[in-house]
C-alpha positions as CSV (number, residue, x, y, z in Angstrom):
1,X,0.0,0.0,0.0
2,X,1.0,3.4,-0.9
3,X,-0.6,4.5,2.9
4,X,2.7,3.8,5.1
5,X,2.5,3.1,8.5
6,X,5.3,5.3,9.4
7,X,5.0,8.7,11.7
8,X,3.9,11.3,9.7
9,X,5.6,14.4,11.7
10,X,3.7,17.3,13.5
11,X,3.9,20.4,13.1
12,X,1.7,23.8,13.3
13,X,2.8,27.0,11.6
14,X,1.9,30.3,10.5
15,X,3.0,32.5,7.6
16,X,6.5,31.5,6.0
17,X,9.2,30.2,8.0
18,X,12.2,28.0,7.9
19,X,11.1,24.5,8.4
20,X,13.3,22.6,11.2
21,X,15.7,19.6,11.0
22,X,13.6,16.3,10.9
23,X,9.9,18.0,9.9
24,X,8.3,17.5,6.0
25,X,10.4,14.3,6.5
26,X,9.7,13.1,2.5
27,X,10.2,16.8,1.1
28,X,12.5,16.4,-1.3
29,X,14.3,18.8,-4.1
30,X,14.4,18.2,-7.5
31,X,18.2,19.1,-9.2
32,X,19.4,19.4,-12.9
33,X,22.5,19.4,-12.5
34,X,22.7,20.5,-8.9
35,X,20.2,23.8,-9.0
36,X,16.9,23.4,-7.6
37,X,13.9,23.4,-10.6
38,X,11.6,21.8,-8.7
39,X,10.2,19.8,-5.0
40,X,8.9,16.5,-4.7
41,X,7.6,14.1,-2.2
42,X,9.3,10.4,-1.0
43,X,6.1,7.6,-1.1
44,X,8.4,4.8,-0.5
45,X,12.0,3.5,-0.5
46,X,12.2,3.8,-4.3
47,X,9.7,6.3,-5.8
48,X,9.2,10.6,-5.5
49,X,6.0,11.9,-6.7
50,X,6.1,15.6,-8.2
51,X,4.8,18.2,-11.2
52,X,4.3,16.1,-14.7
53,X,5.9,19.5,-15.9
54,X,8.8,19.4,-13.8
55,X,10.1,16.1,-15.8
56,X,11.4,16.9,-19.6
57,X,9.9,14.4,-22.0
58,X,12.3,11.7,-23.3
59,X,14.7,13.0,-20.6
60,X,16.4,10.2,-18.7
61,X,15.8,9.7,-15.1
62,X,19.2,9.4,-14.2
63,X,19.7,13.0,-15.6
64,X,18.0,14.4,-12.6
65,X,19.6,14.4,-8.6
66,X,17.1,14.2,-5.6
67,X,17.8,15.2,-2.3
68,X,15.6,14.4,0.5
69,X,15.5,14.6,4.4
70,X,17.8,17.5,4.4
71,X,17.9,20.7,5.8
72,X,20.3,22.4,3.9
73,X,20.0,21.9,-0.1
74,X,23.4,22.0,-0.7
75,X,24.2,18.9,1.3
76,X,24.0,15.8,-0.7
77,X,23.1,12.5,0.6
78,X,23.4,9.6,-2.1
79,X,21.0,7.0,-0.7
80,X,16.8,7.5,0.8
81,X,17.5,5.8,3.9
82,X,14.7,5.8,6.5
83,X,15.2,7.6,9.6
84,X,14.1,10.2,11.9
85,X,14.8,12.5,9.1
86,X,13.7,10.8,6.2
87,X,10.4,8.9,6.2
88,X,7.5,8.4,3.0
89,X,4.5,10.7,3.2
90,X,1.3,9.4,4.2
91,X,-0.6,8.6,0.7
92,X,-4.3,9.8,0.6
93,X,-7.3,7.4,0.1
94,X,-9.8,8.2,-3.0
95,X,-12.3,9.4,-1.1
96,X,-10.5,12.4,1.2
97,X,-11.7,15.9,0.5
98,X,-10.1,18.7,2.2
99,X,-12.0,22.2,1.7
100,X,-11.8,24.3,3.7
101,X,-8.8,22.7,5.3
102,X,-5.6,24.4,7.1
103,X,-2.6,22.8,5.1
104,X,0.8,23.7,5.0
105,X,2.7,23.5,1.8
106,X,7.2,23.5,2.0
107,X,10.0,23.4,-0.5
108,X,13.4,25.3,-1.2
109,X,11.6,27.9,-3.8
110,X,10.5,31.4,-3.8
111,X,7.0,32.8,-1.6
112,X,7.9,36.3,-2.7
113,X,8.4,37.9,-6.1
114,X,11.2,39.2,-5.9
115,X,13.0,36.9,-3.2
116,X,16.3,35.0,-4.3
117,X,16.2,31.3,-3.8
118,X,17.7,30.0,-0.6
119,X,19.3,26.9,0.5
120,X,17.0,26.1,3.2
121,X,13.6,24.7,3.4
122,X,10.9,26.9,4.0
123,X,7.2,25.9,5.3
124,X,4.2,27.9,4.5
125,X,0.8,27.4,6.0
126,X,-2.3,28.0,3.6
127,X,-5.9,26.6,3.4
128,X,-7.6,24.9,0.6
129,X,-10.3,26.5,-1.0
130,X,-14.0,25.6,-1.5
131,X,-14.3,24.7,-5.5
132,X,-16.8,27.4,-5.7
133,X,-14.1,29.5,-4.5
134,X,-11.6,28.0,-6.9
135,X,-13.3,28.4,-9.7
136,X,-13.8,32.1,-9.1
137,X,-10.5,32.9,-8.2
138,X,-9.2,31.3,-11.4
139,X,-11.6,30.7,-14.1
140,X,-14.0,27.6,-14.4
141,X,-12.1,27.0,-18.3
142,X,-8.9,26.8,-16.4
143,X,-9.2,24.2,-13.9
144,X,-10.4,20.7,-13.7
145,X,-12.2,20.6,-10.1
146,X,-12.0,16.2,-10.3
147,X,-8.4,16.5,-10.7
148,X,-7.0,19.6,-9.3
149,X,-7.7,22.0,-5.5
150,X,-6.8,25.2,-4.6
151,X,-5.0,26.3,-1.6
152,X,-3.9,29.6,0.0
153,X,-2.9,31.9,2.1
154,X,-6.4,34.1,1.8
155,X,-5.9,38.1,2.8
156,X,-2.3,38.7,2.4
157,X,-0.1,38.7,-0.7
158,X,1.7,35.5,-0.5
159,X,2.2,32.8,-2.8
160,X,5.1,30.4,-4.3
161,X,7.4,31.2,-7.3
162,X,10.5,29.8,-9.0
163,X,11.2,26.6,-7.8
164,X,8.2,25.4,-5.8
165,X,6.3,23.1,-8.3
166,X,5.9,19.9,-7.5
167,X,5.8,20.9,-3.7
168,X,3.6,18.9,-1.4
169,X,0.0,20.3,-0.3
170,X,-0.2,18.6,3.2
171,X,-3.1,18.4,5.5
172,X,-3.5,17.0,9.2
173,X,-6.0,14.1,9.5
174,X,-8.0,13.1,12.5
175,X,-5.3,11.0,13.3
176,X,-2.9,13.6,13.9
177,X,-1.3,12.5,11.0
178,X,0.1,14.7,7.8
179,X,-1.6,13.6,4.2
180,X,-0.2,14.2,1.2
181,X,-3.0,16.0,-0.8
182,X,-1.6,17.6,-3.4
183,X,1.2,18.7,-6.0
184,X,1.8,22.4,-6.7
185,X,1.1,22.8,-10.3
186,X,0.3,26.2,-11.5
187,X,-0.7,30.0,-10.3
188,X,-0.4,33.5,-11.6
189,X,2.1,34.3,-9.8
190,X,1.5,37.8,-7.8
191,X,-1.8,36.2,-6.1
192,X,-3.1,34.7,-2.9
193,X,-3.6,31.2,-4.3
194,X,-2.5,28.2,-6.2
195,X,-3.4,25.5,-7.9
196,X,-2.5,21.4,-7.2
197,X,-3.0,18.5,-8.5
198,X,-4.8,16.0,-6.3
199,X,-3.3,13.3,-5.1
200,X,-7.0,11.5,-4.1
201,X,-7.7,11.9,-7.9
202,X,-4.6,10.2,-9.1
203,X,-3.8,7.7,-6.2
204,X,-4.9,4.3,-8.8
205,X,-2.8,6.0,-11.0
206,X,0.7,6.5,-9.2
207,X,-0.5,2.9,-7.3
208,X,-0.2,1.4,-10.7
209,X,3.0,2.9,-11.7
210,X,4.6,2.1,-8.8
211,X,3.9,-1.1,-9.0
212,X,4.6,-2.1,-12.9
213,X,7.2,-0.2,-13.1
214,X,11.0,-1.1,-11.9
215,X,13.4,0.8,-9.4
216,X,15.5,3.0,-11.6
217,X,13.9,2.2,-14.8
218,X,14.2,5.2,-17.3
């Protein structure tokens, strides 16, 4: 199952703010050749789930770097080992909805437009939107409310820029547990929202690719 039974880590925040050693423990950062593009999010041992856009068509696998479980981007570990600092992300079941939810999203990009990218993981918390409110924010031709949610930080100007696709949308279950409910995918930039991809949406999907396909195969 993609749902693991490991700790998903705790954590409450507000606004932007560095994210401390051992939290977001399967946030991971997408490198070609060692500069951040993109972030991405552990499932298991083997497999990182992130933006469809982030990955070049026909590129080889092998021709991107991931780092995960660190604090500091330019540190480089070579294998996903599980520890206290790197674990998978709890995997969402088909049926979870979250609007109206308080969910954090983190990642080594930009949450100003005219910040320069740092080496350090930031963590920002956000709520999803209501589809209604979705769909108003952004147009009902641009979105596809089955596949895709909106999330953020309503009332204030604060958003993600370079280098933040692909980040995880992450929301606390009953359980005191972190889900993983989405993928940052698009925005317009200078806004108080984004969009994601859904993770509920997709999970038969990623299920079935993980499974058929081999570790490493390009």
């Amino acid at each position: 199952m993609l749902v693991t039974t490991f700790l998903c880590i705790f954590n409450k925040i507000a606004g932007v703010v560095p994210s401390l050693r051992g939290d977001w423990a399967w946030s991971c950062s997408m490198r070609k050749p060692t500069s951040h593009i993109c972030g991405g999010s552990l499932i298991n041992g083997q497999w990182i789930v992130t933006a469809a856009h982030c990955v070049s068509s026909g590129t080889l696998a092998s021709s991107y770097k991931w780092i995960c479980g660190i604090y500091e981007r330019n540190k480089q570990n070579t294998d996903i080992d599980f520890d206290n600092y790197v674990m998978p992300a709890c995997f969402p079941a088909k049926t979870d909805t979250y609007e109206g939810a308080t969910s954090v999203t983190t990642g080594w990009g930009t949450f100003f437009p005219d910040e320069s990218p740092d080496t350090s993981r930031k963590e920002m918390g956000i709520r999803v939107l209501t589809e209604a409110d979705c769909v108003k924010k952004f147009g009902a031709n641009m979105l596809n409310t089955t596949t895709q949610i909106c999330a953020g930080a309503t009332g204030i100007v604060l958003n993600m820029y370079q280098g933040n696709s692909g980040d995880p949308l992450l929301v606390e279950h009953s359980n005191g547990l972190w889900y993983l409910a989405g993928l940052a995918s698009w925005g317009y930039g200078y806004a108080d929202g984004h969009v994601y991809t859904s993770l509920s949406a997709y999970r038969d999907w990623v299920q079935g690719h993980v499974s058929t396909f081999p570790s490493g195969s390009d």
